[in-house]
C-alpha positions in Angstrom: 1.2 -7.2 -7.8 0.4 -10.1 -6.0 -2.4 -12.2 -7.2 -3.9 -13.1 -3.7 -5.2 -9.2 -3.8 -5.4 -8.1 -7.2 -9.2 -9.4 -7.2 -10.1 -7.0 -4.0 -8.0 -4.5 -5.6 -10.2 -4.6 -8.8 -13.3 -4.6 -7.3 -12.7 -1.2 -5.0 -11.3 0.4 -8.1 -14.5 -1.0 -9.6 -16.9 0.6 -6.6 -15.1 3.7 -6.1 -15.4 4.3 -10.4 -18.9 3.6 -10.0 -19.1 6.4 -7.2 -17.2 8.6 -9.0 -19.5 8.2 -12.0 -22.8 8.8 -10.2 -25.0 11.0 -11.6 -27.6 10.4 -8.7 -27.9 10.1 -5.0 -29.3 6.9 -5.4 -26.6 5.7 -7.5 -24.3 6.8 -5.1 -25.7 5.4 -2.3 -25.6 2.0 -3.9 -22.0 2.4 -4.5 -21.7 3.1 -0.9 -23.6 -0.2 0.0 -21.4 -1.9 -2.6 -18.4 -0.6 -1.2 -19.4 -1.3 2.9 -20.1 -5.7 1.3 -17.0 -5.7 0.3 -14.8 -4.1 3.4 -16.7 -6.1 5.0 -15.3 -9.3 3.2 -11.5 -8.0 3.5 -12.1 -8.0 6.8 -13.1 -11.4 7.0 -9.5 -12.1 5.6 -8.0 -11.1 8.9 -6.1 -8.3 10.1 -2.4 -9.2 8.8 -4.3 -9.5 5.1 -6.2 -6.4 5.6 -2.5 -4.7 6.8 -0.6 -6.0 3.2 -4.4 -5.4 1.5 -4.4 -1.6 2.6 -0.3 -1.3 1.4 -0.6 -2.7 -2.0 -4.3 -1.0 -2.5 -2.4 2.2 -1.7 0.4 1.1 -4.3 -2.1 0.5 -7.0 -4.4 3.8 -6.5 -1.3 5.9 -7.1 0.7 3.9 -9.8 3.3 2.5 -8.2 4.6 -1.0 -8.8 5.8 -1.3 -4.9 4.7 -0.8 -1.5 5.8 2.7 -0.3 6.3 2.9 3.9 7.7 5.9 5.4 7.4 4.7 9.0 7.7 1.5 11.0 6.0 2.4 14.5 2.7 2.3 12.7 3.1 -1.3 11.7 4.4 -2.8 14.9 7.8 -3.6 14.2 10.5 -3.8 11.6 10.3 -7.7 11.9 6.9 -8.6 11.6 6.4 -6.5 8.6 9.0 -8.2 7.1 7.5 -11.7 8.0 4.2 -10.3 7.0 6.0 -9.3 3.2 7.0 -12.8 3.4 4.2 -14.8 3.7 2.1 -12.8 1.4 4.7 -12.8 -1.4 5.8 -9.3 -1.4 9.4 -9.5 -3.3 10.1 -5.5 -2.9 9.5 -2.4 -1.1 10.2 1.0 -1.0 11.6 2.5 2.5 11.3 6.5 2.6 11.4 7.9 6.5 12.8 10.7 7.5 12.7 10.1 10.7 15.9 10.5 12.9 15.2 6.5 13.4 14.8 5.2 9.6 18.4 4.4 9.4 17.7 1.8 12.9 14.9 0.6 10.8 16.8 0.1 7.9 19.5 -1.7 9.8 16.8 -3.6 11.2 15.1 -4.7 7.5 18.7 -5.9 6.6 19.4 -8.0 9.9 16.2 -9.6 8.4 17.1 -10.5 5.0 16.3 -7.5 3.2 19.1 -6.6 0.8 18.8 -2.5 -0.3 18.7 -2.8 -4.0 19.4 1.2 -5.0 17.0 4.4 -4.7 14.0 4.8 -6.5 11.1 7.5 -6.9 7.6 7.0 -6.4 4.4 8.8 -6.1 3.3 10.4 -3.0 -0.7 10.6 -1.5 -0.3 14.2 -2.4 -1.2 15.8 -5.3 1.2 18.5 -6.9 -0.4 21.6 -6.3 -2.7 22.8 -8.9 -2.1 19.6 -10.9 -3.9 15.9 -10.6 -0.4 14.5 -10.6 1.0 13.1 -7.7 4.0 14.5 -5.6 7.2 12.7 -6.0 9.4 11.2 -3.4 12.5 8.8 -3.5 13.5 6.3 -1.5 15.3 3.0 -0.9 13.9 0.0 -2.9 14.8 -3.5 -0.9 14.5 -6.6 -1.7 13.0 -9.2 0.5 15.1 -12.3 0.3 
């Protein structure tokens, strides 16, 4: 993970553990208050950091060691993301769409500099049903050169 966020990352793990663990409506409320003090200072870092911030908290929440995108219109274009990966330090992604278009966008990370290094599997946002596990998926891992 890169270091710039690992610090934000800890400290909204932190919060939302301190929700979670509220026995009180007070106590939750204070985690609430907590957690509002420090959006409000990832905002502050501007919107392409709160972009890579939201990708990588993501990432961590559901153990997996890269960023997982399934679709490129939500994140402008194929080419700024990949300037975005660059400038932040992210070395690797995972690329699952199954959109008719992923294969333009993949096309797309390459003509960029991305190299596909293989297929991998990583953990979905949903949970397997009647399990706290997360749903598996698979898709390409590249490699940001």
């Amino acid at each position: 993970m890169n270091n710039i966020f690992a610090e934000d990352i800890k400290k909204e793990q932190e919060i939302k553990a301190n929700y979670n663990a509220a026995a009180t409506e007070e106590e939750r409320e204070t985690a609430r208050k907590a957690y509002q003090m420090w959006k409000a200072t990832v905002i502050e870092k501007g919107e392409e950091y709160g972009r890579i911030y939201r990708f990588l908290s993501e990432a961590a929440e559901r153990g997996n060691e890269y960023i997982a995108i399934s679709e490129c219109h939500d994140y402008r274009d194929e080419k700024t993301l990949i300037e975005l990966f660059r400038k932040y330090g992210i070395e690797k992604f995972i690329f699952a769409s199954g959109w008719s278009s992923a294969v333009d966008s993949a096309w797309i990370f390459t003509q960029n500099g991305c190299t596909i290094e293989g297929m991998t599997e990583y953990n979905t946002q949903g949970r397997a049903w009647g399990s706290d596990e997360f749903e598996k998926k698979h898709g390409y891992l590249f490699k940001v050169n």
